[in-house]
OpenMM code with the backbone's topology and positions (N, CA, C; nanometers):
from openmm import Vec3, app, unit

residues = "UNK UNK UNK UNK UNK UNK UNK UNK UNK UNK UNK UNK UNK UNK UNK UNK UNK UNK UNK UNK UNK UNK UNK UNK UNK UNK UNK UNK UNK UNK UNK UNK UNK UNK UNK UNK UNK UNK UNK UNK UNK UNK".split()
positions = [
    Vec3(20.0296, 4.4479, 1.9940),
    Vec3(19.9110, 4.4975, 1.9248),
    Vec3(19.7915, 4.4126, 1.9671),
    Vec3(19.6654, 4.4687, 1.9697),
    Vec3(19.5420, 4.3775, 2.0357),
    Vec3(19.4785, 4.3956, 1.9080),
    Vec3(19.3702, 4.2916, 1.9240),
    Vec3(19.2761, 4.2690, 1.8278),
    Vec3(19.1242, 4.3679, 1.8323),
    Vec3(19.1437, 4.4656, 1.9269),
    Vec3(18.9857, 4.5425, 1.9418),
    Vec3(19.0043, 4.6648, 1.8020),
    Vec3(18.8929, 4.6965, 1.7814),
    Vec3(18.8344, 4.7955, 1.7244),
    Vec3(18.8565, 4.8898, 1.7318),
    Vec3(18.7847, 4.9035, 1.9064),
    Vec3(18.7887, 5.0328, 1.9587),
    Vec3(18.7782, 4.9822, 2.0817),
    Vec3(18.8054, 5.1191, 2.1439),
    Vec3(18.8633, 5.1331, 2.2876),
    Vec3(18.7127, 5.2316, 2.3373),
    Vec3(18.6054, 5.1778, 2.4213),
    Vec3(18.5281, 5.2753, 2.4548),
    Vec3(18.5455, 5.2426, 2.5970),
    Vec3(18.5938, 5.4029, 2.6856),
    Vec3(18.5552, 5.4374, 2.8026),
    Vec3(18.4344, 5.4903, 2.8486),
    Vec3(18.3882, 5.4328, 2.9621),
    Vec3(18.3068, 5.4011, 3.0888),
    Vec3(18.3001, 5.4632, 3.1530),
    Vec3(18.2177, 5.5546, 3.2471),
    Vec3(18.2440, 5.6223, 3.3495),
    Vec3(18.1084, 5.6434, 3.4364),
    Vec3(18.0379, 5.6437, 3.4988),
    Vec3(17.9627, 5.6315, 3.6206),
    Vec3(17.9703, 5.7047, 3.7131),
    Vec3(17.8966, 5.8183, 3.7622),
    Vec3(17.8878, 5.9148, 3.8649),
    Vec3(17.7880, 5.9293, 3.8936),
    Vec3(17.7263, 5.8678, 4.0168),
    Vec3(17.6110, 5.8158, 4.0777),
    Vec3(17.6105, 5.8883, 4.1859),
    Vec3(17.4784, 5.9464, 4.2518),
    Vec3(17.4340, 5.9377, 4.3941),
    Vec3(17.3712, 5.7908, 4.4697),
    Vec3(17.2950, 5.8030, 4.5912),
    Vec3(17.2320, 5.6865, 4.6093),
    Vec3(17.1117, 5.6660, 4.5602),
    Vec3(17.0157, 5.7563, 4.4931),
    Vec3(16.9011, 5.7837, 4.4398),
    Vec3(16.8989, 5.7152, 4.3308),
    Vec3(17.0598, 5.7290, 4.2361),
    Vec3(17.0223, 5.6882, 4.1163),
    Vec3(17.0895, 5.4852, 4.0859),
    Vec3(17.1371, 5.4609, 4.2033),
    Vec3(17.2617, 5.3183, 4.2488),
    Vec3(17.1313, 5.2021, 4.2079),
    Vec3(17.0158, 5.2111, 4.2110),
    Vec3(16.9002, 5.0764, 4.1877),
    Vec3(16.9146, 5.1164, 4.0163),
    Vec3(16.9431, 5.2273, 3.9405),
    Vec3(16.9291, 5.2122, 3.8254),
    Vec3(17.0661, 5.1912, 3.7792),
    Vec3(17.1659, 5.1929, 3.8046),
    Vec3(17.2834, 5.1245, 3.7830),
    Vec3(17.3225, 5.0119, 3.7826),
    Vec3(17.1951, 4.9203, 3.7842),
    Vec3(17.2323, 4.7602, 3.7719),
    Vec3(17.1947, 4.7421, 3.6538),
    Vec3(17.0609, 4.8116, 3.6298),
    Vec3(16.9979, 4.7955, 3.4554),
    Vec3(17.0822, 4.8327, 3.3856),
    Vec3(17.1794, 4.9679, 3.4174),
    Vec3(17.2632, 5.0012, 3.2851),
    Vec3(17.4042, 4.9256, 3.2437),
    Vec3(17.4101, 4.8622, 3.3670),
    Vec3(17.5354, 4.7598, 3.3706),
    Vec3(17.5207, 4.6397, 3.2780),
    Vec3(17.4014, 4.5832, 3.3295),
    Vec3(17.3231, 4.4257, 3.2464),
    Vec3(17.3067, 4.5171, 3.1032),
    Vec3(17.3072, 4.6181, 3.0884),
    Vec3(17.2306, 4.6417, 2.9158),
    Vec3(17.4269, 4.6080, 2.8438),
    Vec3(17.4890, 4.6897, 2.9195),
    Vec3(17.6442, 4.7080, 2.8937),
    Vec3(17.6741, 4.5805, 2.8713),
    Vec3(17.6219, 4.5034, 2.9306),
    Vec3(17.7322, 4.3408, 2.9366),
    Vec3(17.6303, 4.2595, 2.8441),
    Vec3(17.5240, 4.2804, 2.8199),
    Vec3(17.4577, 4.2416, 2.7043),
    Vec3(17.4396, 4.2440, 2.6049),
    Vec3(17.5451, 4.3636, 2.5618),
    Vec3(17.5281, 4.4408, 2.4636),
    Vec3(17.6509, 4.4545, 2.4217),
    Vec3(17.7373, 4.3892, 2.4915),
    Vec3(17.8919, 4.4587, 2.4654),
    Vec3(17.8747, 4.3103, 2.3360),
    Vec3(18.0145, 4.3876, 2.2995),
    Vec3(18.0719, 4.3448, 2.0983),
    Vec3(18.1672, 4.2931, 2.1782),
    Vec3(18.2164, 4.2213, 2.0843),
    Vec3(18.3935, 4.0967, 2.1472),
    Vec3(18.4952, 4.1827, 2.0927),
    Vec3(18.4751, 4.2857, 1.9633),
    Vec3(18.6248, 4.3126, 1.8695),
    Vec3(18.5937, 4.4878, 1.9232),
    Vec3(18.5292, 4.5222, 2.0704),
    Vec3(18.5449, 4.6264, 2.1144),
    Vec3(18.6243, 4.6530, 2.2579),
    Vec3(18.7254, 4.6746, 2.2956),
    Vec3(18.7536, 4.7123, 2.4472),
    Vec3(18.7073, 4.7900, 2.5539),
    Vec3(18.6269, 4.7871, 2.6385),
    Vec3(18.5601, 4.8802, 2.7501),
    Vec3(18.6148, 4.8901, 2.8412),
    Vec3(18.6297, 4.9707, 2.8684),
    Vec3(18.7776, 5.0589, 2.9812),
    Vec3(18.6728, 5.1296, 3.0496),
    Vec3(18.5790, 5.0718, 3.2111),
    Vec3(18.5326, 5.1055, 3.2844),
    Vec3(18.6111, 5.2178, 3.3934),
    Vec3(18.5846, 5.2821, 3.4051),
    Vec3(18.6466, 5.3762, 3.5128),
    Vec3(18.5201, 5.4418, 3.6546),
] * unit.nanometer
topology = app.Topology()
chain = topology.addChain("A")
for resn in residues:
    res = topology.addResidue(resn, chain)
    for name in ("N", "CA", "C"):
        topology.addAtom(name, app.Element.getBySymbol(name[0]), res)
C-alpha cells in the first residue's frame, strides 16, 4: 500500500511549434506538485 492520495496522470502531445511552451508547463508541474499526490507522466 503507498501513502499518495491520488494518482494523477500526465500526458503531453506536442508538435514543434508548441515544445518552447512545454518547459513552462513542466516547471509549473514540478512547482506545484503536492508530496501525498502520485504523477504518472506518460
Amino acid at each position: 500500500m503507498n501513502n499518495y492520495q491520488h494518482e494523477i496522470s500526465i500526458f503531453f502531445s506536442i508538435d514543434d511549434k508548441y515544445a518552447p511552451y512545454l518547459s513552462v508547463a513542466l516547471l509549473s508541474l514540478v512547482v506545484n506538485a503536492k508530496a501525498e499526490n502520485f504523477y504518472l507522466l506518460s
